[in-house]
C-alpha positions in Angstrom: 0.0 0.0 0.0 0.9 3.4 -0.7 1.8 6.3 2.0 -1.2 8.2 0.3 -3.2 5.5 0.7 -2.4 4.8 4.2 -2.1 8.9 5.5 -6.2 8.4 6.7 -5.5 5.5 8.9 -2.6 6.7 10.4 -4.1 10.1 11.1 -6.9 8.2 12.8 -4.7 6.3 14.9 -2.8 9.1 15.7 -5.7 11.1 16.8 -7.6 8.3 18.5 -4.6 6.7 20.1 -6.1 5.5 23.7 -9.0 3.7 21.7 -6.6 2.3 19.2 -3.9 0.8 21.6 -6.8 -1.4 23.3 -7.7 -3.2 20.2 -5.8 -6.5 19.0 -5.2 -4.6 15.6 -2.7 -2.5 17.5 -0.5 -5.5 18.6 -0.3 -6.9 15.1 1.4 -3.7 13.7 4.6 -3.9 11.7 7.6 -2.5 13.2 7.9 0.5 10.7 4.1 1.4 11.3 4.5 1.4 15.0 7.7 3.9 14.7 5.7 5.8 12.1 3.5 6.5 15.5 6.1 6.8 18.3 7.8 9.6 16.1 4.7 11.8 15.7 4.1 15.2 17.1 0.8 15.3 16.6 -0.1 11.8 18.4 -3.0 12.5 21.0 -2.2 11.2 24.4 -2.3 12.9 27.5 1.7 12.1 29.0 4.4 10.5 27.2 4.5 7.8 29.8 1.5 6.3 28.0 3.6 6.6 24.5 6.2 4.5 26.3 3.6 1.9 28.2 2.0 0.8 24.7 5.1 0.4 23.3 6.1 -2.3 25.9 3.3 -3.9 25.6 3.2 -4.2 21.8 7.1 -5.8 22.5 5.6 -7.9 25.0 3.1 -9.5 23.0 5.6 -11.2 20.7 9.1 -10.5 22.7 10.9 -13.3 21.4 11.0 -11.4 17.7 10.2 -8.3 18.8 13.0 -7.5 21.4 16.0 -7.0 19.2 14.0 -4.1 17.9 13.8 -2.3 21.4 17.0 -0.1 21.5 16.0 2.0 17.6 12.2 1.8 18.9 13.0 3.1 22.0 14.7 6.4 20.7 11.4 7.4 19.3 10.3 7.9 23.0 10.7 11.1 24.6 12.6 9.9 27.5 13.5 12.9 29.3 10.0 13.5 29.7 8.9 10.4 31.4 8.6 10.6 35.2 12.2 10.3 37.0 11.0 7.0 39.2 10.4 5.1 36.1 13.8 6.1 34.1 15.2 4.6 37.6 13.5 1.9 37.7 13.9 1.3 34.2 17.5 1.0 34.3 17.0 -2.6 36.2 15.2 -3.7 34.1 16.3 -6.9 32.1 14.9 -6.0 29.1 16.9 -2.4 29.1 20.4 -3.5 31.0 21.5 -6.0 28.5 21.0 -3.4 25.3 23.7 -1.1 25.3 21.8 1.2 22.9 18.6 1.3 25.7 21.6 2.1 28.7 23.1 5.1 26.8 19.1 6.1 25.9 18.3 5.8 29.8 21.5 7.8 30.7 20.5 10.2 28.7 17.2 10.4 30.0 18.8 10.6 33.9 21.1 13.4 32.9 18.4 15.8 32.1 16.8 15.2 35.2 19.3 15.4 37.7 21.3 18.7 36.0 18.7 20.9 35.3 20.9 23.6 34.8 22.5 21.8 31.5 19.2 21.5 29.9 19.8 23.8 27.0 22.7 21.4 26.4 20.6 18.1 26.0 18.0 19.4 23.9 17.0 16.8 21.2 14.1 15.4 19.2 13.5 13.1 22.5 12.8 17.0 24.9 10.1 17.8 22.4 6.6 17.9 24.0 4.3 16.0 21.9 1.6 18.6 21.2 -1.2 17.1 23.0 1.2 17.3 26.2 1.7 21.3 26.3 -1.5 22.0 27.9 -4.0 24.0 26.8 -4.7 28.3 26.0 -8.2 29.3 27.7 -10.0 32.6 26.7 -12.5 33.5 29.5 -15.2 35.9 29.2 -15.0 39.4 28.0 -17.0 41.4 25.9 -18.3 40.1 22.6 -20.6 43.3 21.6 -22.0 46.2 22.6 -25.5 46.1 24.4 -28.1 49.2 24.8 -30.1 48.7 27.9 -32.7 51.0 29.3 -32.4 53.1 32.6 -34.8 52.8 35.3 -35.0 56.7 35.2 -37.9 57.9 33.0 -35.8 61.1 32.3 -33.2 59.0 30.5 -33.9 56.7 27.5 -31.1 54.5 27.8 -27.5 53.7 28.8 -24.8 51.9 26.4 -22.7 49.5 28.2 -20.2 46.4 27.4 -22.2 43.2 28.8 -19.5 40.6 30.2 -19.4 37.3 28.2 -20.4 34.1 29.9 -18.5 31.7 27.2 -14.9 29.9 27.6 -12.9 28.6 24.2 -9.4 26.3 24.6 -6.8 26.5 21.8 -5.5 23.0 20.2 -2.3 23.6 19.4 -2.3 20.3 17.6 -5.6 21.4 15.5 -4.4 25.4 15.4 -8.3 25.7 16.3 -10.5 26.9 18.8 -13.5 24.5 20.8 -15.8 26.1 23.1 -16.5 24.8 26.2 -18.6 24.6 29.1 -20.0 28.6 30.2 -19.0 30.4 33.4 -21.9 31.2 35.7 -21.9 34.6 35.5 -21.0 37.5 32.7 -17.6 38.7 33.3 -15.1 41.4 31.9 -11.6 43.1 33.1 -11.2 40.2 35.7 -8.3 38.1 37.4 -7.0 34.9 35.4 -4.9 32.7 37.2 -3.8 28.4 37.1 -3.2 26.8 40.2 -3.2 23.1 40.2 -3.8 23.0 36.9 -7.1 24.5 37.5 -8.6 28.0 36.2 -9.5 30.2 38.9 -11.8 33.6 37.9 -11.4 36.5 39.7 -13.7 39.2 40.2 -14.3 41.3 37.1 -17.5 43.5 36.0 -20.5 42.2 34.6 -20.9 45.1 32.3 -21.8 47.6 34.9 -21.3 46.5 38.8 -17.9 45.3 39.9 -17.4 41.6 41.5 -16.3 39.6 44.0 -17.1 36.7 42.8 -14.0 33.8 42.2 -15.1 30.9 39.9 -12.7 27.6 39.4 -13.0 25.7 36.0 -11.4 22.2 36.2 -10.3 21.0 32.9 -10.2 17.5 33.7 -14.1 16.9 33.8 -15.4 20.4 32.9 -17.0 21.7 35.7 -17.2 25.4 37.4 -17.3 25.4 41.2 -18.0 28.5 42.9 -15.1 29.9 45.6 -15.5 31.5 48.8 -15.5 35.5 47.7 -13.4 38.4 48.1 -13.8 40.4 51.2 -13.7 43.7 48.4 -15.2 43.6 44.5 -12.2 44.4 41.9 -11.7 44.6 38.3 -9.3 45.4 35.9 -6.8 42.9 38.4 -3.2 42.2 37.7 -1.4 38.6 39.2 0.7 37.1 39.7 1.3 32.8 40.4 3.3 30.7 42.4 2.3 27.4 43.5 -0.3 27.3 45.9 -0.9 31.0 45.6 -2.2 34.3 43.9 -0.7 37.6 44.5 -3.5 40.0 43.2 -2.7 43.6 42.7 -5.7 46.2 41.9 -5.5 48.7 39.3 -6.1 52.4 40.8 -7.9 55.3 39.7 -6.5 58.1 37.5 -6.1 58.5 33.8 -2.6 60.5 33.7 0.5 59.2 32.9 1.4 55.7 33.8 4.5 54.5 36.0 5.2 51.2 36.1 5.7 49.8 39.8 8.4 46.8 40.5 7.3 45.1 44.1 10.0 42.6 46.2 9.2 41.5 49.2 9.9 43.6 51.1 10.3 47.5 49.3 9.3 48.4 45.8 10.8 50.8 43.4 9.4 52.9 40.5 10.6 52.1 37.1 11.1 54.5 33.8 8.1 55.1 31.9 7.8 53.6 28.4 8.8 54.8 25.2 4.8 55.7 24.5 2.5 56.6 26.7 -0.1 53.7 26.2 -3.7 52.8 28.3 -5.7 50.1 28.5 -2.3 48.0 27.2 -1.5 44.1 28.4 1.3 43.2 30.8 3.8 39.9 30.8 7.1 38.5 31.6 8.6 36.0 29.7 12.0 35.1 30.7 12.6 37.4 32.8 11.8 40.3 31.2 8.8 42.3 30.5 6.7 43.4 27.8 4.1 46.4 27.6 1.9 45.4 24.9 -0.5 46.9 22.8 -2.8 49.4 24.0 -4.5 53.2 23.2 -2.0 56.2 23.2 -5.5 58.9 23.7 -5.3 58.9 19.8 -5.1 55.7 18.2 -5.1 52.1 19.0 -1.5 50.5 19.4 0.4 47.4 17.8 3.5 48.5 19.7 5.1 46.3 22.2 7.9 47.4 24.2 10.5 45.2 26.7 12.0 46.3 29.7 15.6 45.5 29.7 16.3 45.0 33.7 20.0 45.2 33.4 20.2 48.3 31.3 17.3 49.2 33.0 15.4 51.0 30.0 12.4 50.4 27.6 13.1 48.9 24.0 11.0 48.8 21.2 10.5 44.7 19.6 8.5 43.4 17.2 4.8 44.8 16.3 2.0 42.9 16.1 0.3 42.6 12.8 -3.4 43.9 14.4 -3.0 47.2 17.1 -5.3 46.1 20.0 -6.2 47.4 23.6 -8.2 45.3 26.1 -6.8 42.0 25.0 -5.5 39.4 26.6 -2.0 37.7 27.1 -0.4 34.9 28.4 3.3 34.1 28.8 3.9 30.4 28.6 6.6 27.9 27.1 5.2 25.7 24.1 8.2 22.9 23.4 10.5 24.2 25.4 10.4 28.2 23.4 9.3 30.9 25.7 6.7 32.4 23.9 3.9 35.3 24.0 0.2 34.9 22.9 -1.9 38.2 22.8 -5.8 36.8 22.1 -8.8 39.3 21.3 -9.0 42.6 22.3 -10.2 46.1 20.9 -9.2 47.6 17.5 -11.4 50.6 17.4 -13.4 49.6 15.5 -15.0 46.1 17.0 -13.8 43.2 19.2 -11.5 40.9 17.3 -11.3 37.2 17.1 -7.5 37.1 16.2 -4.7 35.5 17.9 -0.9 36.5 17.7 2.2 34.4 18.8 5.5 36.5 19.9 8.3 34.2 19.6 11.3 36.5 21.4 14.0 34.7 19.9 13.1 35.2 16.4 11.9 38.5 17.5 8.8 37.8 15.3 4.8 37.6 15.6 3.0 35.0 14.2 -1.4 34.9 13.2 -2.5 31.1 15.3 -6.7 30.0 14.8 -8.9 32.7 15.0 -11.6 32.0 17.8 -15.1 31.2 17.8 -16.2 34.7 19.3 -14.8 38.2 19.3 -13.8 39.3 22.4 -12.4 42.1 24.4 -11.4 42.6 27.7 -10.8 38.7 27.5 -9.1 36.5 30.4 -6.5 34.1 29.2 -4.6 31.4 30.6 -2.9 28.2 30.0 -3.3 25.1 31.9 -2.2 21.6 32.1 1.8 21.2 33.0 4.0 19.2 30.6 5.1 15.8 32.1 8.4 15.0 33.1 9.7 18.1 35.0 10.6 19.8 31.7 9.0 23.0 32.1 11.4 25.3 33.0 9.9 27.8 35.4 12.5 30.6 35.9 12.9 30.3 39.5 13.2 33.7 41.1 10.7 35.0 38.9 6.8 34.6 38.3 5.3 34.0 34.9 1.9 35.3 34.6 -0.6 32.9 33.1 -3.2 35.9 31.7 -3.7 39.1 31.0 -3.4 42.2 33.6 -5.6 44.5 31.9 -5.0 48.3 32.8 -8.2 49.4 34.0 -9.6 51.7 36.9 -10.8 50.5 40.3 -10.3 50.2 44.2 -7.5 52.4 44.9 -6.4 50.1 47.9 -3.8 47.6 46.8 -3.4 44.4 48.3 -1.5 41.5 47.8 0.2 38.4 48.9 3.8 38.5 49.3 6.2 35.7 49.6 10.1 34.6 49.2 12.0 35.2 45.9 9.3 36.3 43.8 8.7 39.8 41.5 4.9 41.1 41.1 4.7 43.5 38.4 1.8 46.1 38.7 1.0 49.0 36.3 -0.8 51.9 37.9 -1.7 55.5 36.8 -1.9 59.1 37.9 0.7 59.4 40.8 2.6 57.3 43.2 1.8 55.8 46.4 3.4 55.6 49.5 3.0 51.3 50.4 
């Protein structure tokens, strides 16, 4: 049979991979189809320790022939990213310690674990996430359109208000497409996204007019919302920050001056330059270390800017431009195969809400147009959830990497936040400073 012939069957089996591997069809697979599978990207499967466990048991079933195979078959498996305990215990094994091609696979595989630090220095095919393994984008919320409702007030005839959206979309990398999922309880805009856990937590936000309190938590696993014990205050327009266990959430303040940029440690903060433009309602991230001002409205016009703040040289510099100036969008700084990379999703124009989606790659110093989304939105929440397996994220340690957007918007003037050992919390604020 040909390749062409044979592309529908092996995209099926690649995307329906748990189904396939239970089937007796699966164990009868030649060796070339079965490495045709273990070197796709695109192969659906949640951890690339179930990759590796359907491997050994297609050897298993017919180990006698199938065993002096192991040692190429084996290199097809991401390694590093299997769980430490099982590379250890792997090493015992009989079937791996007398092939000298699955030892130097298996050292391998230890030495990215235990020097961390060399990382950069072992990357290979075999430290690739498969795609399905990244986790997942979310856009939360926002505001889809504009809605006209009428005042109580005889005298008035009506008010014109953004309406928070109740709807939720994840982004398969895998697909480059959107999938809507389950809807939050309540309509939400300008609001707190963070991942804890691997779960989506919703914080505060407006629902077009009144300002919440209200925390939501989306688990991806079976889809559900729960409702959270509340804030003691309502907020919008909130900027955070995550570390394990905990959300450091800084309010945005009244004013609509200049803006000054504030840099919090834990235990004094200091005051940074202002940017190159003066830019409102713009998006906030860090990615390795440093951090970008994106997008944004300059009083005139809307922005496809983005600056960087250079810590050492302590100044603002001018990178790449998006392809579509937005305000109101939102961002998430997150690592997709081991590249640090920037996703600005939604937002305003001027002229409507958008449904785009932009990737910043800061290497290449170049953005990038990724699946449009089912709905326009502005004002939108984004995160990412679902950790890579393996340990081979590489969190920068001293630093936090915000999971979603922090929206400049105007609220409670009281700031309050959690603070914590060896962490930064980037806030923007406006008008004037404040003594903390």
């Amino acid at each position: 049979m040909t390749d062409d012939y044979l592309l529908p069957w092996r995209l099926f089996n690649q995307e329906n991979f748990l189904e396939v591997i239970q089937n007796q069809e699966f164990f009868l697979l030649p060796t070339d189809e079965i490495v045709k599978l273990l070197s796709s990207d695109d192969i659906n499967v949640p951890d690339e320790e179930t990759i590796f466990q359907a491997l050994m048991m297609w050897v298993r079933y017919d180990v006698q022939h199938r065993q002096e195979d192991l040692g190429m078959l084996l290199s097809y498996i991401r390694l590093p990213l299997l769980p430490p305990q099982l590379i250890a215990d792997l090493e015992n094994n009989k079937m791996f310690s007398d092939d000298l091609e699955c030892q130097k696979l298996l050292m391998e595989a230890m030495k990215y674990h235990l020097l961390p630090e060399r990382r950069p220095m072992f990357q290979s095919p075999r430290t690739k996430p498969r795609k399905s393994t990244v986790g997942a984008l979310y856009a939360v919320g926002g505001m889809d359109k504009r809605t006209h409702t009428v005042a109580k007030q005889s005298t008035h005839t009506g008010i014109s208000a953004f309406l928070g959206s109740t709807t939720i979309e994840k982004y398969d990398l895998r697909t480059n497409t959107w999938v809507p999922l389950k809807v939050m309880n309540g309509r939400r805009l300008q609001f707190g996204v963070a991942v804890i856990d691997n779960k989506l937590y919703v914080v505060g936000g407006r629902d077009g007019l009144k300002t919440s309190n209200m925390v939501e938590c989306y688990n991806p696993v079976n889809q559900v919302w729960s409702t959270m014990p509340p804030m003691s205050t309502p907020r919008h327009g909130l900027g955070k920050a995550i570390r394990p266990l905990r959300i450091a959430s800084v309010d945005s303040v009244d004013g609509i001056s200049d803006l000054s940029i504030v840099l919090w440690f834990p235990q004094n903060h200091s005051t940074l330059t202002t940017e190159l433009e003066y830019r409102k309602l713009l998006c906030i991230a860090v990615l390795e270390g440093p951090m970008y001002a994106v997008g944004g409205h300059d009083g005139w016009s809307y922005l496809n800017t983005v600056e960087r703040w250079d810590p050492q040289a302590r100044q603002w510099n001018y990178v790449a431009s998006m392809s579509t100036p937005r305000s109101t969008m939102g961002i998430t700084a997150t690592l997709f195969f081991e590249i640090p990379r920037l996703f600005a999703v939604g937002g305003r124009d001027g002229s409507s809400c958008l449904r785009s989606m932009e990737c910043f790659d800061p290497h290449t110093n170049k953005w990038s147009r990724c699946g449009r989304m089912a709905k326009r939105r502005g004002g939108v929440g984004v995160a990412t959830c679902g950790a890579p397996s393996g340990g081979h994220r590489r969190h920068v340690r001293d630093r936090t990497v915000p999971g979603s957007n922090s929206m400049l918007s105007c609220s409670d003037k009281n700031v309050q936040t959690l603070m914590f050992d060896n962490i930064y919390v980037y806030k923007i604020r406006c008008f004037k400073k404040m003594n903390i």
